[in-house]
C-alpha positions in Angstrom: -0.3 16.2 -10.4 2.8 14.9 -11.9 3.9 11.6 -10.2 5.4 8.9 -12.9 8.0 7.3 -11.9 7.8 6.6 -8.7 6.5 3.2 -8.5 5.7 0.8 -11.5 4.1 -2.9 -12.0 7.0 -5.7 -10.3 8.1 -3.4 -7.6 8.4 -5.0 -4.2 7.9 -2.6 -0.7 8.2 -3.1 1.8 5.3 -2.5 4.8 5.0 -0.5 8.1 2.4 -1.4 10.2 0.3 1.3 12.1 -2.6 1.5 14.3 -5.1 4.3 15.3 -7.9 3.4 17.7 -8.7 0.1 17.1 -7.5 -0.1 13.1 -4.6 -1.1 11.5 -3.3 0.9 8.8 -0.2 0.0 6.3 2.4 2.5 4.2 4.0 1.6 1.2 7.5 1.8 0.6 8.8 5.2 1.9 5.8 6.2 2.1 4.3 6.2 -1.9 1.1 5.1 -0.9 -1.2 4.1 2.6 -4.5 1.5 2.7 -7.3 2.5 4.4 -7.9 1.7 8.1 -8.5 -1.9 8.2 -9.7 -3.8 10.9 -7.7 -6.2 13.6 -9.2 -9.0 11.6 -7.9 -7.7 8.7 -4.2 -6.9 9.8 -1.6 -8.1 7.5 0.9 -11.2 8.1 3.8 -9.5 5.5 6.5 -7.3 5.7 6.7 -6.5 2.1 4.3 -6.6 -1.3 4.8 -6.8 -4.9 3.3 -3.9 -6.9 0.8 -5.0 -9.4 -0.5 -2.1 -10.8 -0.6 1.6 -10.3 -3.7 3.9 -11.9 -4.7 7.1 -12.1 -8.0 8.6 -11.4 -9.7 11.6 -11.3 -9.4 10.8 -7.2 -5.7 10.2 -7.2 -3.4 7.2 -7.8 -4.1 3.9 -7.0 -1.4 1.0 -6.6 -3.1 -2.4 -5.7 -0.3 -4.8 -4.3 -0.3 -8.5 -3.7 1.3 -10.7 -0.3 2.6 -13.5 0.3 -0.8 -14.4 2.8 
């Protein structure tokens, strides 16, 4: 699947908080990428990340971001 472009390294995001159950889950940006469900002692502080890398993998495409926490 052809997706370049759409995010690179230095990119900051910003991040929507949403919950299911009992777990927190976070998109990225308009909606690029989405964590996993996390739990409450896991929830996130910031309202935006900075892109630090972005992979491919036989799974899909990764994007690991960093915040200010």
């Amino acid at each position: 699947m052809e997706r370049t472009g759409l995010l690179k390294e230095g990119d900051v995001l910003p991040v929507k908080e949403g919950k299911v159950s009992s777990y927190y889950y976070y998109t990225l940006g308009n909606s690029f990428a989405m964590t996993a469900n996390l739990l409450p002692s896991e929830r996130l502080v910031s309202e935006k990340g900075k892109v630090v890398s972005v992979r491919e993998t036989e799974r899909g495409f990764y994007v690991t971001v960093e915040f200010d926490e």
